[in-house]
C-alpha positions in Angstrom: 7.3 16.3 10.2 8.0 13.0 11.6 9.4 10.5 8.8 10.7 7.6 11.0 10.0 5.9 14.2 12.0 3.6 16.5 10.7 0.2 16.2 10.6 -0.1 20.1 7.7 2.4 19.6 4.5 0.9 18.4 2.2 1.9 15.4 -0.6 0.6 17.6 -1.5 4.5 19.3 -1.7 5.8 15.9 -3.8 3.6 15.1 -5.8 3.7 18.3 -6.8 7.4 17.9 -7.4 6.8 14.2 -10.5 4.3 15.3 -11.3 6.8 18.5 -11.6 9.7 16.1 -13.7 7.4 14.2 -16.3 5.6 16.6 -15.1 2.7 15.4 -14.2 -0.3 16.9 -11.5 -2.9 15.6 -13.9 -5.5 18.0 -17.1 -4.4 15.7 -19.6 -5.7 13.7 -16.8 -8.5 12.9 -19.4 -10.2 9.9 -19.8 -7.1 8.6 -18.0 -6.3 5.4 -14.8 -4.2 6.0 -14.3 -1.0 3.9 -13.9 0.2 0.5 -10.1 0.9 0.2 -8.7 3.7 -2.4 -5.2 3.0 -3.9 -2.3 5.2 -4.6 -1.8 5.6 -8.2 1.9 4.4 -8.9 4.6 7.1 -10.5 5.7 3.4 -12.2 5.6 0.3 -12.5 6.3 -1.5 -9.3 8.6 -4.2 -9.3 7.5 -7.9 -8.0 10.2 -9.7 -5.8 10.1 -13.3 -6.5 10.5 -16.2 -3.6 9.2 -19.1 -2.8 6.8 -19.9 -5.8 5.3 -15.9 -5.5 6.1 -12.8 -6.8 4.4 -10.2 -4.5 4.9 -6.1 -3.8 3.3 -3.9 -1.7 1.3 -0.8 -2.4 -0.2 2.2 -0.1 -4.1 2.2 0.4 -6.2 4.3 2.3 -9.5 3.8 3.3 -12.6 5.4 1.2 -15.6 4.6 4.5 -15.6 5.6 7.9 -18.6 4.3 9.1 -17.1 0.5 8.3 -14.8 -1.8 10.0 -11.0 -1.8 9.1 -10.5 -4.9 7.7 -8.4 -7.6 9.4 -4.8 -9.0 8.2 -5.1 -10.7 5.0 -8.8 -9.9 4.1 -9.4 -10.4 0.2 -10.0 -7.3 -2.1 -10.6 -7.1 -5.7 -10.6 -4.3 -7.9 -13.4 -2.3 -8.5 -15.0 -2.5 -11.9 -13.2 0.8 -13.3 -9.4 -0.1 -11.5 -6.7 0.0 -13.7 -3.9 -2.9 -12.9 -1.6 -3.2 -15.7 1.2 -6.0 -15.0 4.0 -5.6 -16.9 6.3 -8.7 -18.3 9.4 -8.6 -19.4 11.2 -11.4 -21.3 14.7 -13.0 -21.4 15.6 -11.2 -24.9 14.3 -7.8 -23.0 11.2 -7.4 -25.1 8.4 -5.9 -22.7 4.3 -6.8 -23.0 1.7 -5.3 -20.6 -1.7 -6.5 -20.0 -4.5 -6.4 -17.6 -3.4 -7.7 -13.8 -6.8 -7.7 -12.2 -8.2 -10.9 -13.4 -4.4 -12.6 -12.5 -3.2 -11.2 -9.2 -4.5 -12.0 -5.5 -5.1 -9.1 -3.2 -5.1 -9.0 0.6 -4.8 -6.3 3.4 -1.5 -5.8 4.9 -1.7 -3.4 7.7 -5.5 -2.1 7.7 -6.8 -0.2 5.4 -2.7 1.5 4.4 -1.2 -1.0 2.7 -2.2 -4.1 0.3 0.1 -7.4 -0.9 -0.6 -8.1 -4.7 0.7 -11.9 -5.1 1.3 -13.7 -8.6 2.1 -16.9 -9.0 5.6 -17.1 -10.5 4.3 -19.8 -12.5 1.7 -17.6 -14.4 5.0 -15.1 -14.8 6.8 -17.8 -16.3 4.3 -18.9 -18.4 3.8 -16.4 -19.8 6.8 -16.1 -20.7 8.4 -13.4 -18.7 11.4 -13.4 -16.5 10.5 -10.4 -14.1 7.1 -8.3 -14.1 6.2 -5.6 -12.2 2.0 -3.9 -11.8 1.3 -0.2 -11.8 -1.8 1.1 -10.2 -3.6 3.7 -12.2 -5.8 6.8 -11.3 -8.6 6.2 -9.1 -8.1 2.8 -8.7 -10.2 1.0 -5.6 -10.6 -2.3 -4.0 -14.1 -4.1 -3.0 -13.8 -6.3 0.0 -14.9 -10.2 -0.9 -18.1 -10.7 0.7 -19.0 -13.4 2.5 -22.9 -15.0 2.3 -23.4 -15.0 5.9 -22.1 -11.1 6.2 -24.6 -8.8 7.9 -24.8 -5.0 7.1 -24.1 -6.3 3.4 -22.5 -3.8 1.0 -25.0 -2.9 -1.6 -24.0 -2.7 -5.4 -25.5 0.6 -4.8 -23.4 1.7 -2.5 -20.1 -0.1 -4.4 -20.7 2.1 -7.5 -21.2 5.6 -5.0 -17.7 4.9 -3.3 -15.8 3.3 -5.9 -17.3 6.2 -8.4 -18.2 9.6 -7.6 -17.0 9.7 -4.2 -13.7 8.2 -5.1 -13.3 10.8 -7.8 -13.6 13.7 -4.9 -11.2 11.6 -2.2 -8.4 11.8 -5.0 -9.1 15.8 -4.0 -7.9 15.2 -0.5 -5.0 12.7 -1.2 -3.1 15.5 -3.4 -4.5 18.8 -2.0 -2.7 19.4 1.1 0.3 21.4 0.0 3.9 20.5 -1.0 4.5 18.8 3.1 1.3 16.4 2.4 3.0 15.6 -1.0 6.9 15.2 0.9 4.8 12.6 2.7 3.1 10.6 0.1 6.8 10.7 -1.4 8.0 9.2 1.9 5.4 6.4 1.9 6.2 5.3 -1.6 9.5 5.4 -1.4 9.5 3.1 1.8 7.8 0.5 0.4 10.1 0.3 -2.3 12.8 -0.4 -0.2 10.3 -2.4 1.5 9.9 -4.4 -1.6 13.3 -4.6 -2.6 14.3 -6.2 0.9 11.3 -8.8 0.3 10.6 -11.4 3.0 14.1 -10.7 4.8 14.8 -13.2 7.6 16.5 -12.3 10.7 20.1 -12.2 10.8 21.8 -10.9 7.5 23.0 -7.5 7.7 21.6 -4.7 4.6 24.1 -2.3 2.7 22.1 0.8 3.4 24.0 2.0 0.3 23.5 -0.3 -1.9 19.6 -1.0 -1.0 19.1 2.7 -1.5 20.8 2.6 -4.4 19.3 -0.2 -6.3 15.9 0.2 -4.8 15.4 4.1 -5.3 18.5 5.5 -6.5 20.0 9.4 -6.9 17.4 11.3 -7.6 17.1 14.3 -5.4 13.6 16.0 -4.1 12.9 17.7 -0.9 10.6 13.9 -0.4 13.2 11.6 -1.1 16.0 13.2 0.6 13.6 12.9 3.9 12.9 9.0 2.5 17.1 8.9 2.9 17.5 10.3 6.4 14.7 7.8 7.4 16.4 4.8 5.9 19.6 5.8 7.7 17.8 6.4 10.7 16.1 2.8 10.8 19.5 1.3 9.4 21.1 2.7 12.6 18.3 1.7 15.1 17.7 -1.9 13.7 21.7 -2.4 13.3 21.2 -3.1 9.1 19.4 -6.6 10.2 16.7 -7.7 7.2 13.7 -8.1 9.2 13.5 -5.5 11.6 15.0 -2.8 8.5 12.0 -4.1 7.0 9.7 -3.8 10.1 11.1 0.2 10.7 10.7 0.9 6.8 6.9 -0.4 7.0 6.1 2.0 10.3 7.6 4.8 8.5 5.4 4.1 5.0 2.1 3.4 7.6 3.4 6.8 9.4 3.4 9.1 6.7 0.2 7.3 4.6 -2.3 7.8 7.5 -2.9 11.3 7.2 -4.5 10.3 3.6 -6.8 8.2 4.8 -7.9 11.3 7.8 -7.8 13.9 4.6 -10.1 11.5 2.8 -12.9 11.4 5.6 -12.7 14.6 6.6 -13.0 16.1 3.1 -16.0 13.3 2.4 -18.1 14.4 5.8 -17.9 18.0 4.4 -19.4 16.9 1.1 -15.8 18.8 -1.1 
């Protein structure tokens, strides 16, 4: 199983014989809308680093239509009508609230269709009276691109409520059911963008405690997943020399790494109808 890649080897092949597999091309149809994205449900609540004026994290995606364009960097999403985003607050005295994120959060592609950035402003955190927050992603939660009025090909509402509805339903199928390895990945993937999130915007320069980001990002626990997460933290510690940016670069090849077979599950499963 490969967990971890040097970051003098690009992601771009993998990515290359995802499109070629696909007949897609990333050069496409470019005022078409982009695709449907499914989201990883979250074990718990994610934790939102704070810098800058915006608390942001990032959380695993796969894509939910072939026959679409991958979107580009930074393309807007916003949930589907029956996503669950809870963001939860909690207070300076410690006491804890939770209400409904969707209508408060911005959300943009990261890396094509594997990984989205869901930004608050720290002032609506504040505000509302909280000192830290974090948002958890319930089960068969999806994303809708923002569609421009001069987009061709335009997504139907019809075609919204199939893939953010039944046929998100049956993709959940093919995220889970491929046997304890496919689930040692998706463990992987999480786990890597928590230490991705715990590191934040890290500049270049400053050297990481591998210890102590492990430690405070993840922690002890022990599973035949995380103990493969560990090995490819230590692994990118080593390559990148412990520098904040490129730690943070390694850790976001080896999440893309090990989500990508979802999104190849998902489409395959879909063009066989379950």
């Amino acid at each position: 199983m490969v967990y971890a890649r040097s970051i003098l080897v690009s992601f771009l092949g993998a990515v290359a014989l995802l499109f070629s597999a696909a007949g897609l091309s990333t050069n496409a149809a470019q005022a078409a809308p982009p695709q449907i994205l499914g989201l990883v449900a979250t074990a718990s609540p994610t934790p939102l680093i704070c810098e800058n004026g915006k608390c942001w994290a990032e959380f695993s995606a796969f894509c939910l239509q072939q026959h679409r364009k991958a979107p580009d960097a930074k393309t807007a999403y916003v949930p589907a009508a029956d996503t669950k985003l809870t963001l939860r607050l909690i207070g300076a005295d410690g006491t804890v609230r939770t209400m409904d994120a969707a209508p408060l959060v911005k959300i943009e592609s990261e890396r094509i269709f594997l990984s989205v950035r869901m930004v608050l402003p720290e002032a609506v955190i504040r505000g509302l009276n909280g000192t830290r927050a974090a948002i958890s992603v319930g089960k068969l939660a999806s994303l809708v691109p923002v569609i421009t009025k001069d987009a061709v090909h335009p997504m139907t509402a019809a075609e919204i409520a199939q893939f953010t509805g039944p046929l998100r339903a049956q993709a959940e199928h093919y995220v889970h059911a491929a046997g304890a390895g496919a689930e040692d990945r998706l463990t992987i993937a999480a786990t890597a963008l928590k230490l991705v999130n715990y590191l934040g915007n890290a500049p270049v320069g400053p050297v990481i405690d591998e210890e102590g980001l492990w430690r405070h990002a993840v922690g002890a626990k022990a599973s035949e997943g995380l103990r493969q997460s560990r090995a490819a933290l230590r692994q990118c510690h080593r390559l990148t020399g412990g520098d904040g940016y490129m730690l943070g670069e390694c850790l976001r090849d080896v999440h893309d790494l090990n989500a990508l077979p979802v999104t190849t599950r998902v489409w395959k499963g879909l063009r066989a109808g379950g």
